[in-house]
N, C-alpha and C positions, 0 to 999 in steps of 0.2 A: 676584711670581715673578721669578727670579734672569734677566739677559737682557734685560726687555721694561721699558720707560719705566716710571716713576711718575707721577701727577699733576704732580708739579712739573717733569720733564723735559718733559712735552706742552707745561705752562704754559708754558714758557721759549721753546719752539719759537713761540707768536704774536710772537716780538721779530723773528725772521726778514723780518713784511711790516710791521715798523713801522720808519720813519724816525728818524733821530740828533733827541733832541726838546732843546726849554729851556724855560726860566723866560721869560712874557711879557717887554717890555721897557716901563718908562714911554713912554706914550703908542701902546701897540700898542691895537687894536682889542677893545673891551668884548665877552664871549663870552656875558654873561646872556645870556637869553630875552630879556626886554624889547629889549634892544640890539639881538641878533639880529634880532629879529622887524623893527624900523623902518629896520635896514641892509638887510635885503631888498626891503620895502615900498617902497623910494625908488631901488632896482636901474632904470636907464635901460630898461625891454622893449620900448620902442620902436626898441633902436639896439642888434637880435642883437648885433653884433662887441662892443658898450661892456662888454655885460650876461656876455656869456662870461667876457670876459677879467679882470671884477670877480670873479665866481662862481671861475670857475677859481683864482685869487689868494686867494679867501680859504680855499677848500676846502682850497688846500696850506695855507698860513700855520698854521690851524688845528693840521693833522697833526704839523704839526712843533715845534707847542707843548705846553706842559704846562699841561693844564686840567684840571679836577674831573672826573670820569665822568660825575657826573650834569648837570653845565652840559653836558659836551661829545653827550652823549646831546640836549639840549633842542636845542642850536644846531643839530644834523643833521637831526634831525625836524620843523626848520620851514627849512633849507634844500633839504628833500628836493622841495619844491614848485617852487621857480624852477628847480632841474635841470630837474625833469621838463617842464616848461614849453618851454624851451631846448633840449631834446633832440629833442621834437617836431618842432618847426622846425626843426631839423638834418635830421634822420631823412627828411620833407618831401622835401628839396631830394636826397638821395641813392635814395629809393627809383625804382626804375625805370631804371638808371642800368646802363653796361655794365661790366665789368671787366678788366682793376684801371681802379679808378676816374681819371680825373682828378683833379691834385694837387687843386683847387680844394674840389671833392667828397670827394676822401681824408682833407684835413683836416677835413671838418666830418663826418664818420664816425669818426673819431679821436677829435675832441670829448668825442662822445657816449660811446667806448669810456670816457675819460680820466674824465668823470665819475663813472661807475659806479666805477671803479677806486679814485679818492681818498675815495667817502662808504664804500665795505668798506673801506679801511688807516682809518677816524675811528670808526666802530664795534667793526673788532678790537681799535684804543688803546682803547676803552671797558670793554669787556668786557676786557681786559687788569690794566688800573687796579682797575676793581670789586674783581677776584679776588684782588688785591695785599695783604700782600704774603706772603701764607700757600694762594696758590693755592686758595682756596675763598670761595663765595658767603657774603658777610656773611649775617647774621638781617636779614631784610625789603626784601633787596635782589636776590633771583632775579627778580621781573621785570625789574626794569632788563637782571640778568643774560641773561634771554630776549632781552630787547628788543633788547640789543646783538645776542646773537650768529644771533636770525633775521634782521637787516639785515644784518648783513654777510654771511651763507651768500646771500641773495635782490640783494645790487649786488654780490660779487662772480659767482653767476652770472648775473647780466645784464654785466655785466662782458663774461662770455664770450661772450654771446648777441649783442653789439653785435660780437664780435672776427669770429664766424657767418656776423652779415649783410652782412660785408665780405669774407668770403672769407679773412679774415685768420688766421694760427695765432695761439693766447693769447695774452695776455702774458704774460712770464717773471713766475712768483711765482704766479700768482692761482691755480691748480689746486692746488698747497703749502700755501697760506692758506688755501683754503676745506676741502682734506683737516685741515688744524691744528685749525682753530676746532672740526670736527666731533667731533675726537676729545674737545678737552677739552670739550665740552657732555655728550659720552655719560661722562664721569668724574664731571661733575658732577650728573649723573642730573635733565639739564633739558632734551633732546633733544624729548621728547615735550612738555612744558609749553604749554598756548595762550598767543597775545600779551595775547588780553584779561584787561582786571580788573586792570593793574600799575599803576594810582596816576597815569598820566599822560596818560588818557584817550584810551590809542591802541592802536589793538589789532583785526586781522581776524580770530582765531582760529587764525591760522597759527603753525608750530610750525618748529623746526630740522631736524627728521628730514626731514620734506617737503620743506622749502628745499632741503636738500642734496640729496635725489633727484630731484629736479625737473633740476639740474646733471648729475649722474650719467647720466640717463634722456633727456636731450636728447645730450650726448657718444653715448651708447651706441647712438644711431641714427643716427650719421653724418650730422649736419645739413650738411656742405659739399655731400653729394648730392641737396639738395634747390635749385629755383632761387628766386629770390631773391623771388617772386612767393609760393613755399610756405612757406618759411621763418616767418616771421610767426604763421602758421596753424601752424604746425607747435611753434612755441613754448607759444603759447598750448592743444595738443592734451596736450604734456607737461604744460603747466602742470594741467588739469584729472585727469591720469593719476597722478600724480606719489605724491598718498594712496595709491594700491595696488602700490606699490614697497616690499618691504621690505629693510631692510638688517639684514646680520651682520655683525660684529667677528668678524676672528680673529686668536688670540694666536702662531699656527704655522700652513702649508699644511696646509691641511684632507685628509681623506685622500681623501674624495667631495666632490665640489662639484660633481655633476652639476645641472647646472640652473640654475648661478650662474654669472655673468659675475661676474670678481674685477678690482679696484682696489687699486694699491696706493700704500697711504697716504704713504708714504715718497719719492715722485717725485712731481715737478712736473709729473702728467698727469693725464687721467681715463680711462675706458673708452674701448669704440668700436674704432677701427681701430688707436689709441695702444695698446692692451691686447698682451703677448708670448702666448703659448702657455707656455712654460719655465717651471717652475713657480722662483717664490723664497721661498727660505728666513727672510726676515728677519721679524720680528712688522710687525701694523699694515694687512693684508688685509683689505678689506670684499666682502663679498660680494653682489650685487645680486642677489635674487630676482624675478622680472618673472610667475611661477607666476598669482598670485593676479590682476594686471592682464590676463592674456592671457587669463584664464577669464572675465573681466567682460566682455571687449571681444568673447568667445566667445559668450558666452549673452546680448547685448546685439545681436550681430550674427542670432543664430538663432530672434531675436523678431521678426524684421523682416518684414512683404512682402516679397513675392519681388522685386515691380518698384521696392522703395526705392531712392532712388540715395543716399540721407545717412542719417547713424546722429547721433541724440543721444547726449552722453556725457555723467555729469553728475558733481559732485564736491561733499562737502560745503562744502567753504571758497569753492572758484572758481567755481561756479554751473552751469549749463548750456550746452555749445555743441553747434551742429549742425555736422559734419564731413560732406564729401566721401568715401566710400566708396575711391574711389583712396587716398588719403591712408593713411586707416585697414589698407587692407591693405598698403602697402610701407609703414608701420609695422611691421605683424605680422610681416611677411617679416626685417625687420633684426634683429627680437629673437627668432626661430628658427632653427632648421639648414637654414630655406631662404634664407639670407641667409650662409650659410657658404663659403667658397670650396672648388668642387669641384677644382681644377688648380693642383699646384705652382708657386709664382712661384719663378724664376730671374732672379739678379744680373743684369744688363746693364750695357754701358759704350757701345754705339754708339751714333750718334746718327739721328734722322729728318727729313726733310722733311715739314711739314705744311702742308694750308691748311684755315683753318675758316671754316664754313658752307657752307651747301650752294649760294649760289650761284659760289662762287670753286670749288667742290671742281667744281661741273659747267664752266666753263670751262675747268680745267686738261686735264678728262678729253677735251673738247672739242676741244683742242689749242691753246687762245684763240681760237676761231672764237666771231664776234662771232652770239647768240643767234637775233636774225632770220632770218639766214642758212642756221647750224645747222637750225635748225626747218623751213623751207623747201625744205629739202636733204631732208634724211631722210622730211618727208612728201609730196615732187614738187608740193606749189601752192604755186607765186610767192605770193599776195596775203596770206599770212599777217603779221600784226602780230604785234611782240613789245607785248607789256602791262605789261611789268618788273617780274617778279614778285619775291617775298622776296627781297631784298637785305640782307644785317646791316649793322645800325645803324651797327658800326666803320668799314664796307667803302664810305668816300661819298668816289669823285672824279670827274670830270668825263669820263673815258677809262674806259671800263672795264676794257679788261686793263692797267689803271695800278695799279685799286685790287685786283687781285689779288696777295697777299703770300703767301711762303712761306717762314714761320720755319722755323728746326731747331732741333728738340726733344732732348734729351739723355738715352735710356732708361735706368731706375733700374733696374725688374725688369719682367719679362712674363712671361706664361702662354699657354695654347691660347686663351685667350679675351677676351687684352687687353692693354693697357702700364699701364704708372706711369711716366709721363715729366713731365722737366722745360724749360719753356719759359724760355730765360736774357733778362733783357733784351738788346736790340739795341747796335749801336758807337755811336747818337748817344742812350743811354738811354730808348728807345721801349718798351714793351712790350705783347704779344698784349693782343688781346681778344677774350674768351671769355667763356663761359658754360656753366651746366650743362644737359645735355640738349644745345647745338650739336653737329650735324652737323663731323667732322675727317678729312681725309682724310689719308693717309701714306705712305709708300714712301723706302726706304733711298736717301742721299743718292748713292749712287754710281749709281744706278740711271736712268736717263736716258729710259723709256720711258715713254709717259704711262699705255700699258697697264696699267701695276704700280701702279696706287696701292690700299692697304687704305684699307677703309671701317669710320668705328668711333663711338661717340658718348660725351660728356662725360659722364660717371656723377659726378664730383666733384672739385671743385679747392678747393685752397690760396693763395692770394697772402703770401708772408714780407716784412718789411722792405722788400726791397731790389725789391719788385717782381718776383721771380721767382714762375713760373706753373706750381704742381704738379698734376698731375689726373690724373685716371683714366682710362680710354679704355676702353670695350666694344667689344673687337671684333666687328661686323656681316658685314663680307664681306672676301674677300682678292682678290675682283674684280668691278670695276663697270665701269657702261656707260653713255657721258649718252643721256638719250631727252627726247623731246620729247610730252608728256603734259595731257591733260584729262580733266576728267567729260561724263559724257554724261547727257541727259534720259533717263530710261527711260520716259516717260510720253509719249515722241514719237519719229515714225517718223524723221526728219531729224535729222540733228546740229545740237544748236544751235549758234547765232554766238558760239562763247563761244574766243577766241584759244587757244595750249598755253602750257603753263609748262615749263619746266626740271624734268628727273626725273634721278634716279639709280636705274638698277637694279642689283641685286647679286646676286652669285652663293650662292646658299648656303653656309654657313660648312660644313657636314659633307658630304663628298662625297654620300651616299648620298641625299641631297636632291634631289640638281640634277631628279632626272626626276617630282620632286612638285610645285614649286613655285618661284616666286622672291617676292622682296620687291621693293617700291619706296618711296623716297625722294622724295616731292614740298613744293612749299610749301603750309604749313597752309592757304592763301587757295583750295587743290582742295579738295571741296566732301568731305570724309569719309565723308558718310552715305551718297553713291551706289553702286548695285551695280552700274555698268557705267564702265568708263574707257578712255580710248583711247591709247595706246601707237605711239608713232612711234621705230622705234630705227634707228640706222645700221650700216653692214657694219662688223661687229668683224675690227680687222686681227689679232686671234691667231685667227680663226678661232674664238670662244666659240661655246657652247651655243644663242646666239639671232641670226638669219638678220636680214638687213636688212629693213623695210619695215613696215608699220602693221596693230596689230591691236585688234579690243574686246577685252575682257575682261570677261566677267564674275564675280558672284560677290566682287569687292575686299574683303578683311576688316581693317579698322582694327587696325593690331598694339600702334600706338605715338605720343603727342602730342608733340612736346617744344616746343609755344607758337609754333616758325619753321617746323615742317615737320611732316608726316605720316608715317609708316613705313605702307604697306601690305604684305600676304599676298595673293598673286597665286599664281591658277594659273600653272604653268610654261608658257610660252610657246611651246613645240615642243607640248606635249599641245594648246594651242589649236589649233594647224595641224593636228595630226593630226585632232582632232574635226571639223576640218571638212571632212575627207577631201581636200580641194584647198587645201596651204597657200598658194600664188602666186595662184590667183584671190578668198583671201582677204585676201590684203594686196593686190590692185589696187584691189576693192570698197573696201576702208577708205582706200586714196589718195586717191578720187574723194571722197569724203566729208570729206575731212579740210579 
């Protein structure tokens, strides 16, 4: 059709993620098998740095030569082992780790990116070569044909998967390469083909179409909104999902595409939050159907006991895992119209003051009043002990309001119920550290009161090159209050000896709330299950909705985990006072207690 690429225009377009190549030189390194095989086997693994830096060197070298397809097929396929070996221990030393990493840990996350990255550009040259120089698969050479082009759809999206679990955006190319490869596998009508059975004894049954949706279907759920703990799991959930993903080609904007998340082949992106609304005109649209997956994970979830907390999922290639129910449903949520945004974002140019987590956000609110103090104030007995509750990891000096930092954040857009801001690095090249899920507090830089600060929480960040920090912000409240907060036994008439922690309470985000209920902020180490808590708050100088002095509560409903702190659902605090018909002799009773 007049307009839209031919096979050999797709074909041409794999040269885009292949390097300037040559002719070996006498004396370069033997590429057989055999060769390969004993330059591996004699790789130093006992001396990480020797073993990287060998592996790394020959992965380029390789790319940038001109070798047979099917040597260069054989040499990747018994390199693929000391990567993965390498990566492990990389991977090791980074997990758990806060962000942006330390250079130290950056590089060896980089590593691991860097590798995936070089064995996709040695398998697209394969599958390249193969199809040379008439753009089609020789007689008796479509496996190999598979062979390449399912490796390279599966390193370069692990590729991206390593870019993920760094926080990091792609690399430039790798979304362009793997849309490439996909197209010319579907011309070549080998998308569907299994690996096994092709002559070289290697083969899971895995297929291109999967590979590529697996890519497609991990983008399309905003993996930077997951923390770095879910992630992992979260890969591996796609990985198992990924078979009931189907895709469409289209040669023009479809005129219905209800139900279809569209990708467009032609830009160095994939789905997700990257996807426009604006429909474009140009061929090379895939459309992602998620139809068939959402109805498995429907009628897989509707077999369940009532009291199950995990759902088996099973798949034929990737076997069985058992997932976390949280999980599965902010899945479901991201690939529905419940995961749509309900409130226009608008441009912004100002900028904010923030501090993250929740124990620097309750100091500032505090006024830098040192915790003990605080605490003993608001609940009138001297002998209370501070217990030094959640503290972030970043936040470790020897003064405490030393380690309280307050970066300004640079807003991109916001809505009724949140920012997109940018955290710049610092004058002596420092940058935030954060997390997704941390607790952020904020208020406009000219703003001098401590009364003002919003309260909001990390829905999902970015880290770019340069160490700049983009994330998402949920707005929580537009006014908090620090209190001084525990659990209570409910199986005993005495309060136990158990010290307060630092709370955050917050005003309802929609007016019409404030006379139903509030929230609270505490650290995860307050015991969630309980259904009584005790609340110690101070005289709000604006004069807010909640009175100075200590009350139970009962009833506390768990709203929200994010790993450092709790979100509770609290009855409103004035309705406690009222039900108790005497709110003053009900907060003397809980001073005496406290």
């Amino acid at each position: 059709m007049s307009g839209f690429p031919s096979m050999n225009d797709l074909y041409r377009r794999l040269l885009r993620a292949i390097p300037r190549r040559s002719s070996p030189d006498d004396g370069a390194p033997a590429t057989d098998a055999r060769s390969v095989r004993s330059w591996a086997a004699s790789l130093p693994m006992a001396s990480f740095a020797a073993s990287t830096s060998l592996l790394q060197e020959r992965l380029r070298w390789m790319n940038q030569a001109r070798i047979g397809p099917g040597e260069r097929l054989e040499a990747l396929e018994i390199l693929r082992e000391p990567v993965a070996q390498l990566s492990a221990v990389a991977e090791k030393q980074v997990i758990g780790a806060t962000f942006p990493l330390s250079p130290q840990k950056a590089e060896l996350g980089s590593l691991t990116e860097g590798f995936q990255y070089e064995l996709a550009i040695g398998y697209i040259e394969a599958l390249y070569d193969l199809c040379a120089p008439k753009a089609a698969v020789p007689m008796f050479k479509s496996g190999s044909a598979v062979l390449a082009a399912v490796r390279a759809l599966e390193h370069g999206g692990a590729c991206l998967q390593k870019a993920y679990l760094l926080y990091h955006t792609p690399p430039a190319g790798v979304w362009q390469a793997l849309h490439d490869v996909y197209r010319v596998v579907v011309d070549l009508n080998i998308e569907n083909r299994p690996l096994g059975g092709i002559g070289m004894g290697i083969g899971n049954g895995q297929r291109a179409q999967p590979a590529y949706a697996h890519a497609l279907l991990l983008a399309l759920i905003d993996p930077y909104s997951y923390t770095f703990r879910e992630l992992p799991e979260i890969i591996e959930i796609t990985r198992i999902l990924e078979e009931y993903c189907d895709l469409r080609l289209f040669k023009s904007v479809p005129s219905d595409y209800d139900g279809l998340r569209l990708v467009d082949t032609n830009a160095d992106s994939g789905p997700g939050y990257m996807i426009t609304t604006g429909e474009s005109h140009r061929e090379g649209l895939i459309g992602i159907d998620t139809g068939r997956l959402l109805a498995y994970i429907e009628g897989e979830l509707a077999a369940l006991p009532e009291s199950a907390p995990t759902l088996e999922l099973r798949s034929r290639n990737n076997g069985t895992r058992t997932v976390e129910l949280g999980l599965i449903r902010s899945l479901i949520a991201s690939l529905t119209a419940e995961h749509a945004r309900r409130y226009e974002r608008l441009d912004s140019e100002h900028a904010l003051e923030t501090v993250i987590g929740l124990h620097d956000l309750h100091c500032v609110l505090a006024g830098n009043e040192e915790f003990t103090s605080f605490a003993q104030r608001v609940s009138g007995n001297a002998d209370i002990v501070d217990v030094g509750d959640s503290v972030a990891s970043w936040a470790m000096a020897v003064n405490e309001h030393a380690r309280v930092l307050r970066p300004s954040a640079s807003v991109l857009d916001q809505s009724l119920r949140g920012y997109r801001l940018m955290w710049d690095c610092g004058p002596g090249g420092e940058t935030v550290r954060a997390k997704v899920g941390e607790v952020v507090g904020l208020r406009l830089i000219s703003d001098g009161t401590s009364a003002n600060w919003m309260v909001g929480t990390i829905r999902w960040m970015r880290i770019d090159d340069l160490g700049k920090v983009e994330a998402g912000i949920e707005l929580l409240s537009r006014r908090a209050l620090p209190v001084a907060t525990r659990a209570i036994d409910k199986n005993t008439k005495l309060a136990p000896a158990k010290p307060p922690v630092r709370g955050i309470l917050l005003a309802p985000l929609r007016s019409g709330d404030s006379g139903a209920y509030t929230t609270l902020l505490a650290p995860a180490l307050l015991d969630s299950a309980t259904s009584r808590i005790e609340i110690a708050s101070p005289q709000d100088p604006a004069r807010w909705w909640v009175d100075a002095g200590v009350r139970r509560i009962e009833a506390a409903g768990d709203l929200d985990r994010a790993g450092t702190y709790v979100h509770f659902r609290v009855p409103s605090l004035r309705a406690a006072d009222d039900a108790r018909g005497q709110g003053h002799a009900a907060r003397a009773a809980g001073t005496a207690a406290f």
